[in-house]
TORMI-553785 format. One record per residue: x, y, z of N, C-alpha, C in turn; residue in one letter. Coordinates in steps of 0.001 Angstrom, whole numbers, padded with zeros to 6 digits, always signed. Example, Ala and Ser with C-alpha at 12.3 -4.5 7.8 and 13.67 -1.06 7.14 Angstrom:
BEGIN
+013190-005690+007800+012300-004500+007800+013200-003300+007800A;+012850-002250+007080+013670-001060+007140+012900+000030+007870S;
// end
This chain:
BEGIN
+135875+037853+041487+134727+038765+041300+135010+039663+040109X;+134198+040028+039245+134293+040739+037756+134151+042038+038187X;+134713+042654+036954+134833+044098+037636+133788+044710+037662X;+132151+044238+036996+131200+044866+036534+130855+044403+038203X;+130889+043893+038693+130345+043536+040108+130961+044083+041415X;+131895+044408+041174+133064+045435+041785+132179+046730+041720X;+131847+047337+040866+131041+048568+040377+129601+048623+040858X;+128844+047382+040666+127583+047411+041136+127750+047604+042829X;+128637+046558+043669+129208+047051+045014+129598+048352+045688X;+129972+048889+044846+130363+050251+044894+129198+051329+044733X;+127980+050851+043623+127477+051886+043574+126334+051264+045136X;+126424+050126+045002+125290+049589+046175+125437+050956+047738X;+126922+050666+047605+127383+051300+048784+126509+052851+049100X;+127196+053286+047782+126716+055220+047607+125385+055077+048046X;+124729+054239+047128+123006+053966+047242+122847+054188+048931X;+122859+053268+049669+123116+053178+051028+123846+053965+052073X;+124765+055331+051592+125240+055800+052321+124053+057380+051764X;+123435+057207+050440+122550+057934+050574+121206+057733+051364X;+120962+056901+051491+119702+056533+052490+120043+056677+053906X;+121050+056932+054247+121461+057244+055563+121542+058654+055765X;+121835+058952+054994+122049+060655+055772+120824+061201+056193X;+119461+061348+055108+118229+061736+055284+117627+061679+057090X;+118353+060580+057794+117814+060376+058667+118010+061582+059667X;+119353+062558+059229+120151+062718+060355+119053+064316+060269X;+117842+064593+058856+116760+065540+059023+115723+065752+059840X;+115963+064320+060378+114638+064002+060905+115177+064679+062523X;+116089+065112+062942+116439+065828+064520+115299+066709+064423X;+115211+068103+064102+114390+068810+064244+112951+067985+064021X;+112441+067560+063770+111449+067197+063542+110974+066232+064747X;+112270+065675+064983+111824+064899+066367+111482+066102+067600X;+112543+066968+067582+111956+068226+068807+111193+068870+068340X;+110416+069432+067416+109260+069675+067093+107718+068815+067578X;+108270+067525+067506+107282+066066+068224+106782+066999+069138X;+108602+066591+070177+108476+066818+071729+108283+067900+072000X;+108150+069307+071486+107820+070299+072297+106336+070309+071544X;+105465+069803+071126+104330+069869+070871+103425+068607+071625X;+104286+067571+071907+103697+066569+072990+103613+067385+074397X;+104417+067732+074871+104666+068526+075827+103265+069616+076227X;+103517+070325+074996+102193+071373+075235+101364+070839+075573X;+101030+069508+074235+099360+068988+074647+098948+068361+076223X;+100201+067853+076287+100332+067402+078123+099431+068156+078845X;+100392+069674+078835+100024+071234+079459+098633+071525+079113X;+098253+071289+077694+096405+071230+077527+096122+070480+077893X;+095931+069492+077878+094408+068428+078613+094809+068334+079887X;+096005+069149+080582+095877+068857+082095+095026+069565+082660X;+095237+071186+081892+094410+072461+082067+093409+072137+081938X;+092453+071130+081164+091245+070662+080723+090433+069688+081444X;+091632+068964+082170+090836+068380+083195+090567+069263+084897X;+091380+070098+085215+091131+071213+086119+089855+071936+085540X;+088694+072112+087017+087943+073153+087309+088508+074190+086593X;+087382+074943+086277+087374+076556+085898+087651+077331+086634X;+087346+077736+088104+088094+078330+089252+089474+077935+088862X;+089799+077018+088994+091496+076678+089000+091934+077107+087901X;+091850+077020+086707+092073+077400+085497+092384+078947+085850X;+091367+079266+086054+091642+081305+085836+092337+081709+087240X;+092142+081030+088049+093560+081352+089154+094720+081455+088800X;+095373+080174+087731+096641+080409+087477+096881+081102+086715X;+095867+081298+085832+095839+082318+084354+096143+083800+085263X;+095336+083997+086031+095497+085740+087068+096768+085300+087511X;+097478+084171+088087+098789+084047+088107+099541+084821+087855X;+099303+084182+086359+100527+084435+085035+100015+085417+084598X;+099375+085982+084654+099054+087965+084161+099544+088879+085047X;+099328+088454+086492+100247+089384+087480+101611+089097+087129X;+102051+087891+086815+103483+087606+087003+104120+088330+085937X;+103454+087980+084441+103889+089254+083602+103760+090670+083284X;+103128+091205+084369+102562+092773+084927+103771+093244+085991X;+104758+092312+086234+105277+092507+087849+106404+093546+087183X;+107288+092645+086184+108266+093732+085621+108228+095011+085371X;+106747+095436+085183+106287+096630+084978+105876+097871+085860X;+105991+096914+086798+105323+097801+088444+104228+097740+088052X;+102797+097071+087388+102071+097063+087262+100981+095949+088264X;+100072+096374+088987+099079+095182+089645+097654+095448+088985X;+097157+094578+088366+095849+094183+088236+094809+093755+088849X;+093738+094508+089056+092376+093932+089292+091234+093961+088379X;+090186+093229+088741+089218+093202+087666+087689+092893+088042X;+086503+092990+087301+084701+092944+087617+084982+091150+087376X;+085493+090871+086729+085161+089495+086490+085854+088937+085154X;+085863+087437+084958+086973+086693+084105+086403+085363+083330X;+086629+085086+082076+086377+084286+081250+087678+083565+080541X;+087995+082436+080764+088606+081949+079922+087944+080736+078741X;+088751+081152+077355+087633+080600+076085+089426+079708+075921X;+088970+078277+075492+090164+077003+075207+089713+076618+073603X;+088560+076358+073392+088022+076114+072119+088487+076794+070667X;+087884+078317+071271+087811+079414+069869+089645+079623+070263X;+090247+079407+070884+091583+079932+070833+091767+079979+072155X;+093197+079856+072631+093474+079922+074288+093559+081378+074558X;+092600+081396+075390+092026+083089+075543+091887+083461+076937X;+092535+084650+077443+092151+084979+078847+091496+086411+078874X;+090567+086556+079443+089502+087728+079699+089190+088479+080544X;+089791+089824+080947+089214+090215+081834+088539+090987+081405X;+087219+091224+082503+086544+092300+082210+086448+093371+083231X;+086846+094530+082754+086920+096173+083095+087705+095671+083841X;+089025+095531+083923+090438+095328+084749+091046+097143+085390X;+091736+097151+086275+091840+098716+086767+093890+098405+086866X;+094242+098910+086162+095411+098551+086563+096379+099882+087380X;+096918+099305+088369+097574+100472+089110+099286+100564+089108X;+099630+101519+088445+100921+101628+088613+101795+101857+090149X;+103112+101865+089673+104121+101881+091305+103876+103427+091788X;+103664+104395+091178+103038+105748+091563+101759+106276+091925X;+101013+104607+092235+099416+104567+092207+098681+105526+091774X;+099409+105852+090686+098707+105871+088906+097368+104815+088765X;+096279+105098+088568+095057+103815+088012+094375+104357+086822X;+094620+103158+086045+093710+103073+084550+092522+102183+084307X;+091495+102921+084248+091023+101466+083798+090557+101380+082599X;+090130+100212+082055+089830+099947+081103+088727+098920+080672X;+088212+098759+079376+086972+097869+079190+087500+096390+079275X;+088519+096197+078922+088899+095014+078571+090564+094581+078372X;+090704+092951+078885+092197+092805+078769+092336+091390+078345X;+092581+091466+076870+092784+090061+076326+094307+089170+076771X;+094022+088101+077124+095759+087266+077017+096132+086190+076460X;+097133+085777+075672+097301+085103+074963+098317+084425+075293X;+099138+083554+075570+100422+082794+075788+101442+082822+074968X;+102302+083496+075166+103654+082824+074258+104684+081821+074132X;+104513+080622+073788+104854+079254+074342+106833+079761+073908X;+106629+080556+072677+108127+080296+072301+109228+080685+073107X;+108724+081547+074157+109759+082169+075213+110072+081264+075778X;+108947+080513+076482+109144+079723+077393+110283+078506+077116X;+110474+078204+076039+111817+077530+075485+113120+078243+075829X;+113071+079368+076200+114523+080267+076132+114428+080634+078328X;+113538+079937+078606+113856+080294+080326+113035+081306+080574X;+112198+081731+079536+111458+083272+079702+109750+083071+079872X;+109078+084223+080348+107522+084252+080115+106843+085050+079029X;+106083+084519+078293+105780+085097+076586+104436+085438+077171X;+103981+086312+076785+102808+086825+076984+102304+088055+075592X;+101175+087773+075242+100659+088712+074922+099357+089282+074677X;+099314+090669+075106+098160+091034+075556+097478+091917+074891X;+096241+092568+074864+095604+093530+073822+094525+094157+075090X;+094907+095532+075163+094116+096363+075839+093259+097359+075318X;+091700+097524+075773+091210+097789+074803+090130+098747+075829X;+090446+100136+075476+089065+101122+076246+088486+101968+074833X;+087182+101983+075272+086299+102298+073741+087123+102118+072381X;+087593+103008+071558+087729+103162+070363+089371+102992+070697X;+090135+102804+071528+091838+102717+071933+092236+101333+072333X;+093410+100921+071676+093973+099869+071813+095360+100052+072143X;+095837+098851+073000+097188+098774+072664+097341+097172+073262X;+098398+096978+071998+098658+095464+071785+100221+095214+072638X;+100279+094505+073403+101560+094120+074261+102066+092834+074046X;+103470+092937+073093+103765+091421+072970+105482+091267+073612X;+105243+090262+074696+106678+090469+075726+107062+089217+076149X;+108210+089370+076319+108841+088109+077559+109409+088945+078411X;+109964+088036+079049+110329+088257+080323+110943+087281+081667X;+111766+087685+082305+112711+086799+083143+112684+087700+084824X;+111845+087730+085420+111956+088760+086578+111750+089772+086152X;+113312+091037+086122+113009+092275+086016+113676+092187+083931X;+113823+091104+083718+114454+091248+082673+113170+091623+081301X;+113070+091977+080571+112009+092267+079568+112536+092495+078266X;+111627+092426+077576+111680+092419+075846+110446+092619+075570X;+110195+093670+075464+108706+094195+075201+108465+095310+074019X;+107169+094991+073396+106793+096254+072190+105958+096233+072190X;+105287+097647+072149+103631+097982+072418+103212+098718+071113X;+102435+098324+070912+101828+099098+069440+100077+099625+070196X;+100459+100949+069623+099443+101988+070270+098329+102256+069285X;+097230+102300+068990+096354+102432+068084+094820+103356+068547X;+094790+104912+068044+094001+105737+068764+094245+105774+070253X;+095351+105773+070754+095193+105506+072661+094693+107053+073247X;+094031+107000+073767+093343+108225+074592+094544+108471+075379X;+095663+109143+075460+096376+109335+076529+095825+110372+077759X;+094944+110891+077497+094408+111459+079242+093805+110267+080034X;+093258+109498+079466+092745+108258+080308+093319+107406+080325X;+093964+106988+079509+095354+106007+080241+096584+106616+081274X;+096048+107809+081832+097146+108700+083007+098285+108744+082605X;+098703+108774+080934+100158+109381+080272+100570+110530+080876X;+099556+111584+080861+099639+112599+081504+100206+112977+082957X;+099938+111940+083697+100342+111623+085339+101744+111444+085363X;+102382+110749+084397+103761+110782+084129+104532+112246+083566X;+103861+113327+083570+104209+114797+082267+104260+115993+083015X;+104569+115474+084545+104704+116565+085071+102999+116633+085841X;+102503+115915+085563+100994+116205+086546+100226+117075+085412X;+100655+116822+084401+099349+117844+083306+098183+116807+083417X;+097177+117888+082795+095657+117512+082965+095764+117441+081276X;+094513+116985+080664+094421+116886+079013+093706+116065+078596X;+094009+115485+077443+093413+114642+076494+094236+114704+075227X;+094265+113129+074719+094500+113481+073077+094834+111823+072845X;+095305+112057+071167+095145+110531+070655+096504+110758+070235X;+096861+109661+070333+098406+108873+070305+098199+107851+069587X;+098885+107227+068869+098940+106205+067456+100802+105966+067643X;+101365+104784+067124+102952+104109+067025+103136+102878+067409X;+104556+103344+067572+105215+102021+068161+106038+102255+069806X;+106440+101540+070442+106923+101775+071475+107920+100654+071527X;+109492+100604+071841+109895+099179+072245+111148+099115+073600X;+111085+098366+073922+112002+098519+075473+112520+096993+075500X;+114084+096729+075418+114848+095847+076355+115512+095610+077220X;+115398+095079+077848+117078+095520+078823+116478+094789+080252X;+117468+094999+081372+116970+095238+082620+116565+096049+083214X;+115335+096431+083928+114413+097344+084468+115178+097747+085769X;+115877+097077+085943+116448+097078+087730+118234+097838+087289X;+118644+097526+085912+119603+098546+085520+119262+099240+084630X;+119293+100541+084598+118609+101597+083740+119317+101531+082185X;+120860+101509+082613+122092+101655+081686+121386+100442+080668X;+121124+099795+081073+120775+098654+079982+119754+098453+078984X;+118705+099362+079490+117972+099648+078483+117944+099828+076989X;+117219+099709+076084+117487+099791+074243+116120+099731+073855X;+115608+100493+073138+114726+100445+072105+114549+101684+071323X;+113284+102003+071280+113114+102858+069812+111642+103556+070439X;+110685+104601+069864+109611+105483+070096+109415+106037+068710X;+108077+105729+068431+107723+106102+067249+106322+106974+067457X;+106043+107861+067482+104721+107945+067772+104078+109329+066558X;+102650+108557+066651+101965+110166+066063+101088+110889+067360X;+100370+111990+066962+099535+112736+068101+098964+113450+067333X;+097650+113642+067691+096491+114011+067081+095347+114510+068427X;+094852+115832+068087+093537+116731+069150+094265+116381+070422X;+095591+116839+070590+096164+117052+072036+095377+118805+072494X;+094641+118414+073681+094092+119272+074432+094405+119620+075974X;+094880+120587+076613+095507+120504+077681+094042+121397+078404X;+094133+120753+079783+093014+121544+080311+093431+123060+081051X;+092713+123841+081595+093278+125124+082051+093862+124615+083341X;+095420+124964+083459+095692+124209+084775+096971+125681+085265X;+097576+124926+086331+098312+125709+086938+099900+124743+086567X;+101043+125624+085970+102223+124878+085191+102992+125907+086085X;+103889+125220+086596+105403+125531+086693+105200+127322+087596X;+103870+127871+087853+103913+128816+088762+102748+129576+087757X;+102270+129195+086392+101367+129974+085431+100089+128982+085373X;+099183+130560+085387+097680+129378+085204+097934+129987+084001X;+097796+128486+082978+097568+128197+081920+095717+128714+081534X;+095558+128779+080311+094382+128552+079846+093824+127610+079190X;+093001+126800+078684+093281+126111+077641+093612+125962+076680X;+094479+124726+075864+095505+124546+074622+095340+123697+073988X;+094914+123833+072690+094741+122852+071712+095619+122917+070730X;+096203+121516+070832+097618+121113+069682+096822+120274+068276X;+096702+120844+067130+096258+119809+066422+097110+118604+066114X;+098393+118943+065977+099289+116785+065689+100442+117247+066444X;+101132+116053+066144+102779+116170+066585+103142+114576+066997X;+104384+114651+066622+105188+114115+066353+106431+113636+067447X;+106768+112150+067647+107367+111947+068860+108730+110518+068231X;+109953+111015+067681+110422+110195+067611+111715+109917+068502X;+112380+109000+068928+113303+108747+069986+114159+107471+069614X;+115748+107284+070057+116271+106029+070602+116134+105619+071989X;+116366+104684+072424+116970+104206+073720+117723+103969+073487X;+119142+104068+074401+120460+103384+074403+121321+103793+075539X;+121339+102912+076184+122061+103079+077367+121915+103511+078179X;+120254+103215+078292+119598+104107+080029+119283+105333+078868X;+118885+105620+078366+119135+107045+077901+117763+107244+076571X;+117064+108505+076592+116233+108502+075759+116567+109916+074498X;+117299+108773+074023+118318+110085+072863+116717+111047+071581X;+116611+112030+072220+115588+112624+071233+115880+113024+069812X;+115104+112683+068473+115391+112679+067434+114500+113884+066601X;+113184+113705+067153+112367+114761+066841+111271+114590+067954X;+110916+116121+068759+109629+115677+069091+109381+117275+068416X;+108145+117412+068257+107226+118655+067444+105525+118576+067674X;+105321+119471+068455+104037+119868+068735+103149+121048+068303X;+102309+120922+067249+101697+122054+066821+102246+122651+065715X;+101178+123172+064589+101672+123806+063467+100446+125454+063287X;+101034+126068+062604+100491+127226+062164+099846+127908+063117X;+098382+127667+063384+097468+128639+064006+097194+128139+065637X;+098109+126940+066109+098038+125845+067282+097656+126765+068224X;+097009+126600+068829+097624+127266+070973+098847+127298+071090X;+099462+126091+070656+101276+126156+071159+101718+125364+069970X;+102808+125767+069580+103791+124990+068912+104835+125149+069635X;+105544+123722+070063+107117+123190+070672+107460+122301+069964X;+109059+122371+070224+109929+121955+069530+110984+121561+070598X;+111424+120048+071029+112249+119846+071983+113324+118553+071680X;+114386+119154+072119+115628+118109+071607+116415+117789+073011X;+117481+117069+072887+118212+116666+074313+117951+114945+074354X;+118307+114535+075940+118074+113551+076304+117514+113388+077611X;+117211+112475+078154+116378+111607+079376+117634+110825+079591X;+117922+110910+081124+118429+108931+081541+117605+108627+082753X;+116887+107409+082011+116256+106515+082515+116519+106227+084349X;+115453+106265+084737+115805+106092+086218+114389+104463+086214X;+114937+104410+087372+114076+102866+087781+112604+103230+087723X;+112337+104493+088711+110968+104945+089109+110871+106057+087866X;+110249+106168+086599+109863+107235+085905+110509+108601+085642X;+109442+108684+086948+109429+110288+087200+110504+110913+087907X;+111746+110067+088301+112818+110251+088691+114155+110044+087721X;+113492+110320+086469+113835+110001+085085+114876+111578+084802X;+116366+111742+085238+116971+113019+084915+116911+113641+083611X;+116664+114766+083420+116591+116116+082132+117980+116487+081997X;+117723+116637+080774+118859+117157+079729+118492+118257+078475X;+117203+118610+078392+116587+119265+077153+116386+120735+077355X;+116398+120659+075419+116462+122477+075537+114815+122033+074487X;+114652+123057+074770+113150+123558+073935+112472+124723+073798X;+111832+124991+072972+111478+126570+072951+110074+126322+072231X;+109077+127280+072169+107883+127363+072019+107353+128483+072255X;+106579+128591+071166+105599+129825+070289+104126+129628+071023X;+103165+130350+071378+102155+130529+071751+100587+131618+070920X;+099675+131147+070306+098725+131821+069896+098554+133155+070512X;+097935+133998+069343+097669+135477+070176+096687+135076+070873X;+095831+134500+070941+094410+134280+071862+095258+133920+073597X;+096243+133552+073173+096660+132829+074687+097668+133723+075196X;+098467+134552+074295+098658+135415+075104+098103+136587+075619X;+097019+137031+075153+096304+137776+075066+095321+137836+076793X;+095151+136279+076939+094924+135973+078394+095779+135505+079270X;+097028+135846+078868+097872+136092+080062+098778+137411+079938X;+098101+138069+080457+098629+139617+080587+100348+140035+080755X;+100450+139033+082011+102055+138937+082519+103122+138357+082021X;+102740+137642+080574+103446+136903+080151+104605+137360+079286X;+105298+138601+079000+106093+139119+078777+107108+139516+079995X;+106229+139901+080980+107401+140211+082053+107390+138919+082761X;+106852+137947+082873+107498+136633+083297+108439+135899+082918X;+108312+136215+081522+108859+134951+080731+110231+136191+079340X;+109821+137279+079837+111231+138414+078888+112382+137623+078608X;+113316+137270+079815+114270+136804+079479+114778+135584+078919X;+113841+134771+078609+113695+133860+077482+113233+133864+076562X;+112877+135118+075800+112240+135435+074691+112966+135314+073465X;+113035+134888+072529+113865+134959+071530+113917+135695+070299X;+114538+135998+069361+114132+137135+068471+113048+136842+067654X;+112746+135369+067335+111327+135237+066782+109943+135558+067336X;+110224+135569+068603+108796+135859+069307+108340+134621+070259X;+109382+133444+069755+109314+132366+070754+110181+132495+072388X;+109951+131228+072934+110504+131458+074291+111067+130136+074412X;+112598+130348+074909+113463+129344+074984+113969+128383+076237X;+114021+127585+076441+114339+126738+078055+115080+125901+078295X;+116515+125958+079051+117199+124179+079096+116251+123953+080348X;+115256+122415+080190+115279+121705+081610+116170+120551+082123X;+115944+120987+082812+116806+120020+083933+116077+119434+085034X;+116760+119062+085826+115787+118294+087225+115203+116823+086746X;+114189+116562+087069+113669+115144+087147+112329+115179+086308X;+111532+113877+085524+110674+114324+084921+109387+114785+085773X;+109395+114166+086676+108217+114252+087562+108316+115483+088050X;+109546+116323+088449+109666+117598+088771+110889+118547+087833X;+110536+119397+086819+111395+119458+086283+111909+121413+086635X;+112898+121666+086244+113647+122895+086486+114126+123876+085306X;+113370+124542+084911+113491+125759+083769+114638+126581+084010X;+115356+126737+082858+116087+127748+082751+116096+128266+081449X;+115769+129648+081188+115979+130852+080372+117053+130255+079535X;+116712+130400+078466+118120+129911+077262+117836+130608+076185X;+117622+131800+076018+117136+132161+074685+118046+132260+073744X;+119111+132202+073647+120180+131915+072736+121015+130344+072330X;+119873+129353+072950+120118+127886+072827+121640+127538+073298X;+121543+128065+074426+122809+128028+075076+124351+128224+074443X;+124402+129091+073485+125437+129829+072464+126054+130537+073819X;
// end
């Protein structure tokens, strides 16, 4: 054999050991096939099932991803759309928290998240929507396990019962951010995320606080930023009210996370300034509140206790 043929053999080979490898691209592409054969399975089975049956399992899988939350759902009535997009609908849904807390609302979109479901998990995501307030919920989930982030857009927090969680205040106001939570719900310690929020026409109604009838209080903005880490809600800034407010506060410290909320332990100091109009209608409010007065004219507090019930103490020297 000549050596020029020796060479052509040789390159034949390369030739051929290049046409082989390409194949070994085609893996992903084959599980890409199969988890898209798969789905379609999961569609036209759904497609050949009744509509009753259809939105049974769909209310299923909306309670099932509501459960981690202590959340139960009810609703006026339900539409599911397969065509324009795989769509679940409720209409005017009331959802009740584990403190039978109830919200309701106009509307509760759901959407599927197939990609969890590859990792052992339930993907869901949802968009809640009362008049001009949204909030978008995109989560998995394993039991009590979660990975969740809520993006808040105009949310009315007096009618979504934020407030019901704040100590039992009465109010109104608009809330705008981000919100995010991982961990296990069933271990507090495990918790992680982040709190981003704005606030805008926070209005408190005339109520009875901590042993004082309040009057009414209007906050024009403020500001709510936070970590999670480790059960724990490490405060970074929160700030309520500027210049001519009803109230301006200012509160730092931490939260650790308890299972039930409002059984959520205090760690914070805070202090807060009050309008002449408001003190002006509370007569007693120097000899109530003297020994937390501070040399600015503000009034200073470590709380403690639980959020749902919390415990003031006089700090006017920020515990120096």
């Amino acid at each position: 054999m000549s050596e020029e043929a020796l060479l052509d053999g040789s390159s034949t080979v390369e030739k051929d050991d290049k046409n082989v490898k390409p194949a070994k691209k085609s893996v992903p592409k084959m599980i890409g096939l199969t988890i898209l054969f798969v789905f379609l399975i999961l569609f036209f089975t759904l497609l050949k099932l009744p509509q009753v049956r259809i939105t049974s399992l769909l209310q299923a899988y909306v309670q099932v991803a509501l459960d981690p939350y202590g959340i139960y759902v009810t609703d006026q009535g339900r539409e599911l759309s397969i065509l324009r997009g795989f769509r679940y609908t409720l209409d005017h849904p009331t959802l009740e928290f584990a403190d039978q807390t109830r919200v309701e609302l106009d509307s509760l979109v759901v959407t599927p998240s197939f990609l969890p479901l590859l990792r052992g998990k339930l993907g869901v995501n949802m968009t809640l929507r009362q008049g001009a307030s949204s909030i978008v919920l995109e989560g998995a989930g394993r039991k009590d396990l979660i990975d969740a982030k809520l993006d808040l857009d105009h949310v009315d927090i007096g009618k979504l019962g934020v407030f019901a969680y704040l100590g039992s205040l009465k109010g109104s106001g608009e809330v705008s951010g981000t919100f995010q939570i991982a961990g296990t719900l069933s271990t507090p310690a495990s918790l992680a995320g982040l709190i981003n929020l704005k606030i805008r026409n926070l209005k408190l109604d005339e109520q009875n606080l901590m042993g004082f009838q309040l009057p009414p209080l209007v906050v024009s903005e403020g500001t709510v930023a936070a970590d999670i880490r480790d059960g724990k809600i490490l405060i970074k800034t929160v700030q309520l009210g500027k210049g001519s407010d009803d109230l301006v506060l200012s509160l730092k410290g931490d939260v650790t996370l308890n299972r039930f909320l409002n059984s959520s332990a205090l760690n914070l100091q805070t202090s807060f300034g009050l309008s002449d109009r408001v003190k002006q209608s509370l007569s007693l409010l120097d000899t109530l509140l003297g020994n937390a007065k501070t040399t600015d004219g503000r009034y200073a507090y470590k709380l403690t206790g639980t959020l749902g019930s919390p415990y003031p103490v006089p700090d006017p020297n920020g515990g120096k």
